[in-house]
N, C-alpha and C positions, 0 to 999 in steps of 0.2 A: 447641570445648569448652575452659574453659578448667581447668587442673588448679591447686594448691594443691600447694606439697613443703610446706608444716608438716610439722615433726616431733615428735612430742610424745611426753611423756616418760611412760611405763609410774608411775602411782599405785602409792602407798608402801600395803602390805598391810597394816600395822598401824599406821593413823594414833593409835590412841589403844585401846590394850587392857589389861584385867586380868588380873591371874593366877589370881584366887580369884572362881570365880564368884557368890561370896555376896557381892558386892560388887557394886551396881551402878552406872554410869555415870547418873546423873541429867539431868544437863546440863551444856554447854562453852558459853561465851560470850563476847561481846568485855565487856571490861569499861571503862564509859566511852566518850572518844571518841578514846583512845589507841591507835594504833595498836602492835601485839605486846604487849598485855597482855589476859590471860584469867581467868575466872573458872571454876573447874570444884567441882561439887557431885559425894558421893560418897553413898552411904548403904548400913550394913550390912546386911543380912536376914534375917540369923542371928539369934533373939531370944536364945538362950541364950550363944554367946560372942562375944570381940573378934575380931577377926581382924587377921591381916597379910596385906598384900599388895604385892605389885610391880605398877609400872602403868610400863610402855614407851610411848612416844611418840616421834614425830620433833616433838615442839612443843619439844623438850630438845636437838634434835640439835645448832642453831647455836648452844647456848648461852643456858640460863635461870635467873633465881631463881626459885625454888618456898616458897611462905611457905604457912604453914597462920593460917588465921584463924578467928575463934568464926563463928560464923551473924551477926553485925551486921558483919561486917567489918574485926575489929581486928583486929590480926599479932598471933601465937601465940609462932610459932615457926620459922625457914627451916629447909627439908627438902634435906639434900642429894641433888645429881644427882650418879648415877653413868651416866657413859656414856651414852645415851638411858632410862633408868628412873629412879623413886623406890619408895622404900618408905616402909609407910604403915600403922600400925596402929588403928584401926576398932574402937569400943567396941559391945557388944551393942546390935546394933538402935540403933546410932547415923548420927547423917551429920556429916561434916566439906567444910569450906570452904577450896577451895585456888585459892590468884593464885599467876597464870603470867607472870612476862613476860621474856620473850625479851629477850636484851640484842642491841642494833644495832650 
């Protein structure tokens, strides 16, 4: 019999969560054919107000730009990272468009 020592490394518990669960997670994507650069869609649920929220990730751990963009794509605005999170504020029953990319 032959055995295998791999050691493998215990998965990160909160690869990608919200604070405010009136905020959902849409979709994470690669964006392109770049490698460390992602697309992530957000959308509010709440029709009556904005919301803020915090979103932790280890996508921020090694170091990322976070840019907010319209729904076509164009830079808004960079979102600062603190630590592994951003914050993010979320207009009624709106969705925002945010690129990720990891710097190498």
């Amino acid at each position: 019999m032959r055995r295998s020592w791999f050691t493998r490394a215990e998965p990160i518990q909160q690869y990608l969560a919200s604070s405010d669960p009136w905020i959902k997670i849409i979709s994470l994507r690669p964006a392109g054919e770049e490698n460390g650069r992602y697309e992530l869609l957000l959308q509010n649920s709440d029709r009556e107000a904005s919301r803020e929220m915090t979103l932790t990730s280890a996508l921020w751990l090694g170091g990322a730009t976070v840019t907010e963009q319209d729904l076509l794509g164009r830079s808004l605005r960079i979102i600062p990272v603190q630590q592994n999170a951003i914050t993010l504020c979320l207009p009624a029953n709106g969705l925002m468009r945010v690129s990720i990319e990891k710097q190498r």
